[in-house]
One Martini backbone bead per residue (centre of mass of N, CA, C, O) as a GRO file, in nm:
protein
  171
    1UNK     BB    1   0.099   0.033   0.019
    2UNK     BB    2   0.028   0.415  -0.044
    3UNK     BB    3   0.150   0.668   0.090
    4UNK     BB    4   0.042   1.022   0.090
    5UNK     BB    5   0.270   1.028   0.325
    6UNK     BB    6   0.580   1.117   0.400
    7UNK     BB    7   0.858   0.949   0.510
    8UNK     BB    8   1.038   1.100   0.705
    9UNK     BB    9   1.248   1.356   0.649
   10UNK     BB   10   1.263   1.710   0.660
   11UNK     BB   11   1.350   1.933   0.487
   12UNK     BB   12   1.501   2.223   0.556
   13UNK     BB   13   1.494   2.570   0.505
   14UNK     BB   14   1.805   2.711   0.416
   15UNK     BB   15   1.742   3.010   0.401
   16UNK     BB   16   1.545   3.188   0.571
   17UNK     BB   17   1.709   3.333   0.776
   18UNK     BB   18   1.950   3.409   0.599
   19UNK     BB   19   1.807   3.572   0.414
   20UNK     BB   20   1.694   3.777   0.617
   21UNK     BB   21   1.948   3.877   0.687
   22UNK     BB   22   2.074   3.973   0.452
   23UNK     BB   23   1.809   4.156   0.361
   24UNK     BB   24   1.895   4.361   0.580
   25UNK     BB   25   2.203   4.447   0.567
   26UNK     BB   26   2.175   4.526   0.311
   27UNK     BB   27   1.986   4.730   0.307
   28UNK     BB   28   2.148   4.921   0.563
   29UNK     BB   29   2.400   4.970   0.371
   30UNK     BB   30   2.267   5.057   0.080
   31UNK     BB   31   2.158   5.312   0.192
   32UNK     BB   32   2.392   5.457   0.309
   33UNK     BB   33   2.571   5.459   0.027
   34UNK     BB   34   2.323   5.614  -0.139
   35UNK     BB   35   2.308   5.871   0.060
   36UNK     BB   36   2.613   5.927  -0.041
   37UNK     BB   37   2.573   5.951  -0.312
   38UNK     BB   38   2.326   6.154  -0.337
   39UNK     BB   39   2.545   6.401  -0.230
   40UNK     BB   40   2.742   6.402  -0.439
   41UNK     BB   41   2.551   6.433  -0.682
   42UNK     BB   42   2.534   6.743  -0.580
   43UNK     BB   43   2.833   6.825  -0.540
   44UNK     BB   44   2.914   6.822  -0.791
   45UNK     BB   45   2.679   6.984  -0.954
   46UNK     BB   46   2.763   7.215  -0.799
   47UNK     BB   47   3.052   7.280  -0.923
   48UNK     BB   48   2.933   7.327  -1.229
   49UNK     BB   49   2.782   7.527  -1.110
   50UNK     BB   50   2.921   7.726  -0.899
   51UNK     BB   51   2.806   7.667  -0.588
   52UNK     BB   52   3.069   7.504  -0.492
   53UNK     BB   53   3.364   7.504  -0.380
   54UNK     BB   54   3.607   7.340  -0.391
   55UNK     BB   55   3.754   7.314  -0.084
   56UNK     BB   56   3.471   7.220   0.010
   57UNK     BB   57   3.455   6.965  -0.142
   58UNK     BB   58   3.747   6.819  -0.091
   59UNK     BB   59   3.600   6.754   0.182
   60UNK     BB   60   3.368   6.616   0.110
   61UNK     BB   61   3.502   6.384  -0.050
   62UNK     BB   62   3.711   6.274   0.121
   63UNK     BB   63   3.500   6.171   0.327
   64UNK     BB   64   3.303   5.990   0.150
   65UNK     BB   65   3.514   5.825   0.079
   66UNK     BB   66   3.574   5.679   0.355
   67UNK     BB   67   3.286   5.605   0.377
   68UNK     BB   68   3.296   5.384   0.153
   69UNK     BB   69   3.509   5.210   0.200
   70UNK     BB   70   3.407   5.089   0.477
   71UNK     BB   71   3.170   4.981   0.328
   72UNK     BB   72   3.327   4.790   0.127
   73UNK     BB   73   3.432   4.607   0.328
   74UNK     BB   74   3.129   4.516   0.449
   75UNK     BB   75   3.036   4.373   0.189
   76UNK     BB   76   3.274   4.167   0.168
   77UNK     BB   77   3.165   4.059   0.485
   78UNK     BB   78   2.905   3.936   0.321
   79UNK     BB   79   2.719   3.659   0.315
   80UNK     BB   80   2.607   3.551   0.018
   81UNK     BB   81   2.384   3.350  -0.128
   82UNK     BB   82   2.513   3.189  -0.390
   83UNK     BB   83   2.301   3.289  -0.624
   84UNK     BB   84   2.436   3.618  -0.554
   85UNK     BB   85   2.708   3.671  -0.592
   86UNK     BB   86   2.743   3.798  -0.855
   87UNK     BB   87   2.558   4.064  -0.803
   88UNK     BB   88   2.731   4.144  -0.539
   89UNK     BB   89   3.018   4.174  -0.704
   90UNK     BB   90   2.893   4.390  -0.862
   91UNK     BB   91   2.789   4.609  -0.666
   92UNK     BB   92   3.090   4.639  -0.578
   93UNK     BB   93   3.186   4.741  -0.904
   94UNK     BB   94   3.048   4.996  -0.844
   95UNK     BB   95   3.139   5.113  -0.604
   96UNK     BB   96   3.419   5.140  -0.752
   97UNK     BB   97   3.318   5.327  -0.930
   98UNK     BB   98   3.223   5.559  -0.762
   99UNK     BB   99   3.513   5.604  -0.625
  100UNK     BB  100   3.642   5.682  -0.901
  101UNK     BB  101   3.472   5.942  -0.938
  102UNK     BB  102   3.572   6.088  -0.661
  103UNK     BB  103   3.872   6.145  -0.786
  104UNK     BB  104   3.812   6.272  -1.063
  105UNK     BB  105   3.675   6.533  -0.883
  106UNK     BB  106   3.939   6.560  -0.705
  107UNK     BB  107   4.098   6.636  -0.979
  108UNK     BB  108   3.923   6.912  -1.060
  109UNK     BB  109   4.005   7.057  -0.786
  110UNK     BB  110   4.321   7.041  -0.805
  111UNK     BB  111   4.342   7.218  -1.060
  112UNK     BB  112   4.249   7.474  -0.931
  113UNK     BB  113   4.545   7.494  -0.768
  114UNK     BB  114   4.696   7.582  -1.005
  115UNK     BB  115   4.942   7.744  -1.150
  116UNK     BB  116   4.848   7.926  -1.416
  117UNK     BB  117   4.571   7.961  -1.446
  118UNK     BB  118   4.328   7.992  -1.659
  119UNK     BB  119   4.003   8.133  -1.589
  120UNK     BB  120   3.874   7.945  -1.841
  121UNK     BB  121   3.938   7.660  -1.783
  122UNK     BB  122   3.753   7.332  -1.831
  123UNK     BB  123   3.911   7.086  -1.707
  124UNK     BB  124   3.738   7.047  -1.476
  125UNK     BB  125   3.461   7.050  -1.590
  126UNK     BB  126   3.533   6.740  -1.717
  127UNK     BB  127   3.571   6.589  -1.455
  128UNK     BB  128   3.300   6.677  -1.299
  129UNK     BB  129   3.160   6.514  -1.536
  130UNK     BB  130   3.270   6.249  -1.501
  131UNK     BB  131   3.225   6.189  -1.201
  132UNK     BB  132   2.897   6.234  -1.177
  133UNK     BB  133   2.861   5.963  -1.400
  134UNK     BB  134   2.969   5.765  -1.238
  135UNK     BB  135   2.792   5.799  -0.969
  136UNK     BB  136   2.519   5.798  -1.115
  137UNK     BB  137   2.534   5.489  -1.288
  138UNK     BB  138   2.628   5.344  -1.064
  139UNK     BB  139   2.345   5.398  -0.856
  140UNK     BB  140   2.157   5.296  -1.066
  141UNK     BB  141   2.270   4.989  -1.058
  142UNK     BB  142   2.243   4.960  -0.752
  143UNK     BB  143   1.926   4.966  -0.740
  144UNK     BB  144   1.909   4.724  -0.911
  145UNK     BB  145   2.066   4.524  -0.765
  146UNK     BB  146   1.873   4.555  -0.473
  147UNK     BB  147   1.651   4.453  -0.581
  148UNK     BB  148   1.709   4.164  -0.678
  149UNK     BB  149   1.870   4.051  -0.377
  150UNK     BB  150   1.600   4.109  -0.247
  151UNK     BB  151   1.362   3.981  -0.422
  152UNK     BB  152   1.463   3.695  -0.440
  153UNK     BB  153   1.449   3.364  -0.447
  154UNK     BB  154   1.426   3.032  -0.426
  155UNK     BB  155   1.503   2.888  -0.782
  156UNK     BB  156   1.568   3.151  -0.900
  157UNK     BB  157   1.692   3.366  -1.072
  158UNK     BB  158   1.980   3.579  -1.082
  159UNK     BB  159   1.869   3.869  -1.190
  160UNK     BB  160   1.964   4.231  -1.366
  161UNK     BB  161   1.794   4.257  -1.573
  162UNK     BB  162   1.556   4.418  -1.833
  163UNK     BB  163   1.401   4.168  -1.878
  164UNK     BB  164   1.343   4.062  -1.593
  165UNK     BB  165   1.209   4.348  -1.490
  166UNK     BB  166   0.987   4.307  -1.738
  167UNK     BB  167   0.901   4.039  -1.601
  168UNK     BB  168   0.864   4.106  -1.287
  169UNK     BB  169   0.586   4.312  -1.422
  170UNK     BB  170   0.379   4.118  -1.534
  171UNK     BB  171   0.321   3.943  -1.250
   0.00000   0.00000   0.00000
């Protein structure tokens, strides 16, 4: 006779807590980084806009600079469950790319201070330019990846593509 009950033991749910703790520390981590970046990304466009001293920008700067290193080492000290590997590590190079923006902008700030320098030089704003966009973009594809690894199921596939994304809009 057939039992319509399987006997033996149950898998435990290997996520549950695991995936819980995941996406909390994720979400207070990405949170602090986003608004730090989303700072940045003001008092760059203030430089370009001639709103923000160089002087002053470069104390922002350097500030931000080094709280997101702090923030990058905490991301790399987090365990993300095997199949976000991929998108997690995705994460950390953008952020890395967002920190090479801040270097850009910092660069453009250095420039202000050299000697000799004609009074129309636009090549400061060449580089807050590029500093802005890098931060800018780093931004927006990290919002895109921590959409991901919080929505993320276990079973499902791990991706933050565009085609991704607009399959589960229709759902």
């Amino acid at each position: 006779m057939v039992s319509l009950f399987r006997s033996g033991k149950r898998r435990p749910h290997s996520y549950g807590k695991e995936l819980e703790r995941y996406r909390s520390e994720l979400t207070e981590r990405t949170s602090r980084v986003d608004a730090v970046l989303a700072a940045l990304v003001d008092d760059i466009d203030a430089l370009r806009r001639r709103d923000l001293d160089a002087e002053d920008a470069m104390e922002r700067l350097g500030a931000a600079e080094d709280e997101l290193d702090a923030m990058a080492e905490e991301l790399r000290d987090m365990l993300a469950p095997e199949e976000l590997h991929p998108l997690h590590v995705e994460y950390e190079a953008n952020l890395e790319r967002a920190l090479r923006g801040i270097v850009t902008a910092e660069r453009g700030c250095g420039i202000t201070r050299l000697p000799h320098r004609p009074p129309d030089d636009e090549e400061p704003f060449t580089y807050w330019k590029r500093g802005h966009a890098n931060i800018l973009n780093a931004r927006l594809r990290m919002g895109e990846l921590v959409e991901a690894l919080v929505a993320w199921e276990p079973g499902k596939p791990a991706e933050a593509s565009v085609a991704t994304r607009l399959h589960r809009l229709e759902d």
